[in-house]
C-alpha positions as CSV (number, residue, x, y, z in Angstrom):
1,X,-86.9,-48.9,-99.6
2,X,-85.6,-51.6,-97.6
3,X,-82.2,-52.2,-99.8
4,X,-81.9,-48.7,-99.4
5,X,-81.8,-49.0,-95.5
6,X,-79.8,-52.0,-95.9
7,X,-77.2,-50.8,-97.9
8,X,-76.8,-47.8,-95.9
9,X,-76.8,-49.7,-92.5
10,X,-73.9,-51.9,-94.5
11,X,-72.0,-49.0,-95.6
12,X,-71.7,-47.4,-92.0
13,X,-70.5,-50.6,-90.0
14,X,-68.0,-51.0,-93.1
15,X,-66.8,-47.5,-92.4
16,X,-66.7,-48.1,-88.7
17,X,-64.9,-51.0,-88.5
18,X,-62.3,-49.7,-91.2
19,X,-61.5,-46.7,-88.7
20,X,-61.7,-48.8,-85.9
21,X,-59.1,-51.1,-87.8
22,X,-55.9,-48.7,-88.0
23,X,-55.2,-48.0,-84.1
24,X,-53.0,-45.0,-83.5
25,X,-50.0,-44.7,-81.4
26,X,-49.4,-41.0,-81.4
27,X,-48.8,-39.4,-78.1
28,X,-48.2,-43.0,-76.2
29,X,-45.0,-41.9,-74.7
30,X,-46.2,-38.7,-73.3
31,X,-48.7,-40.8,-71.5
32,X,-46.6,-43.1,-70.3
33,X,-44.4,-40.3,-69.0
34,X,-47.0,-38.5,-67.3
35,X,-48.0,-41.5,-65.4
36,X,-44.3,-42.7,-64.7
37,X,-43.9,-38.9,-62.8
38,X,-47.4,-39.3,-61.3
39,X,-46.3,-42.4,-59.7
40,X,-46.7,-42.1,-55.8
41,X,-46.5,-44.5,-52.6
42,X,-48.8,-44.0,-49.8
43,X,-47.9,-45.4,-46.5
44,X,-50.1,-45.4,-43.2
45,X,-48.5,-44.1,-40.7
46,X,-50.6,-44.0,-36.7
47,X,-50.8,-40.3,-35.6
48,X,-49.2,-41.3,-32.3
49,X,-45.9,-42.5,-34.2
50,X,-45.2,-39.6,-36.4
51,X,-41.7,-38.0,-36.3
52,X,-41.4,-35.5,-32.9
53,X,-41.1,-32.8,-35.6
54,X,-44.2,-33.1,-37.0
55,X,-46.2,-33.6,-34.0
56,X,-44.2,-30.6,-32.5
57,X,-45.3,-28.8,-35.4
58,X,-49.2,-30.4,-34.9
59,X,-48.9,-28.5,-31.6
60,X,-48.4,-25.2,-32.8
61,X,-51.2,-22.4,-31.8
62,X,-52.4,-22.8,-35.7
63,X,-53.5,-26.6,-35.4
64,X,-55.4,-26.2,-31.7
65,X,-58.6,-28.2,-31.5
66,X,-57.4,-30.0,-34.7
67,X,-57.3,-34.0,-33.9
68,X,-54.8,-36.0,-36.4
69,X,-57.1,-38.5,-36.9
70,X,-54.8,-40.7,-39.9
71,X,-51.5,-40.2,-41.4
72,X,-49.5,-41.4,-44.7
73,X,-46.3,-40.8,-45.4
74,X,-46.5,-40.2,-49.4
75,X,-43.3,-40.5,-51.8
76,X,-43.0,-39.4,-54.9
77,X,-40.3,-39.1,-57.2
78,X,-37.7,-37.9,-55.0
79,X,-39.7,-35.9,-52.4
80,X,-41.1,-37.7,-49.0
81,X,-43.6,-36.0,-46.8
82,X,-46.0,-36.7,-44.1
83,X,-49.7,-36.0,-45.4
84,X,-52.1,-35.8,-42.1
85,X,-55.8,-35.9,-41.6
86,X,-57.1,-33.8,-38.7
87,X,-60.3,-33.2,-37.8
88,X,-62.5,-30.6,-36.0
89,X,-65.4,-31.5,-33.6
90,X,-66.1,-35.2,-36.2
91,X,-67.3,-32.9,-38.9
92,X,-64.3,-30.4,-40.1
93,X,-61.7,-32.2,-42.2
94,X,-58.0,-30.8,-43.3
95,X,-55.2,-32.1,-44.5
96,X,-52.1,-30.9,-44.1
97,X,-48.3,-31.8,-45.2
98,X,-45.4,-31.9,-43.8
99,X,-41.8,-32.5,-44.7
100,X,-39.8,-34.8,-41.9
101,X,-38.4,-32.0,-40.3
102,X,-41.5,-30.6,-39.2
103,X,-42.1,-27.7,-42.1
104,X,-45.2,-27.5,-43.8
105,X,-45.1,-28.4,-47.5
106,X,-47.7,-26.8,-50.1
């Protein structure tokens, strides 16, 4: 019984270590693309030094008794926008873009 078990126990590591032995490299470049586009750079900006347009737009009717409370400015690929951080009363969160001009970005 116990060769049995041994020779079974021998014959699955050989069969795991011959399929762990052949790697494969299918789909590697479509990884490497998706990360490449995925690619972003956050940058903190203070509240209080955000572009007049986008604290204009902060001001509208929409955002009152919302406090920016931090800011990035976030590019990727070829797009730049301001992501913001308000909060409501320390427990409500949002976070709202916004393109350098001011508009709101989805």
């Amino acid at each position: 019984m116990k060769k049995v078990v041994i020779a079974s126990v021998a014959l699955f590591f050989a069969a795991i270590s011959n399929v762990n032995a052949s790697p494969s490299t299918a789909g590697t470049d479509k990884i490497s693309q998706v990360k490449e586009d995925s690619l972003e750079k956050r940058t903190p900006v203070i509240p209080t030094e955000l572009p007049d347009a986008v604290k204009q737009s902060l001001s509208a009717d929409e955002y009152k008794g919302w406090t920016p409370s931090s800011a990035f400015l976030v590019a990727k690929q070829d797009n730049e926008y301001y992501e913001v951080k308000l909060t409501k009363e320390g427990s409500e969160a949002n976070k709202v873009k916004f393109s350098k001009d001011g508009k709101k970005v989805d």
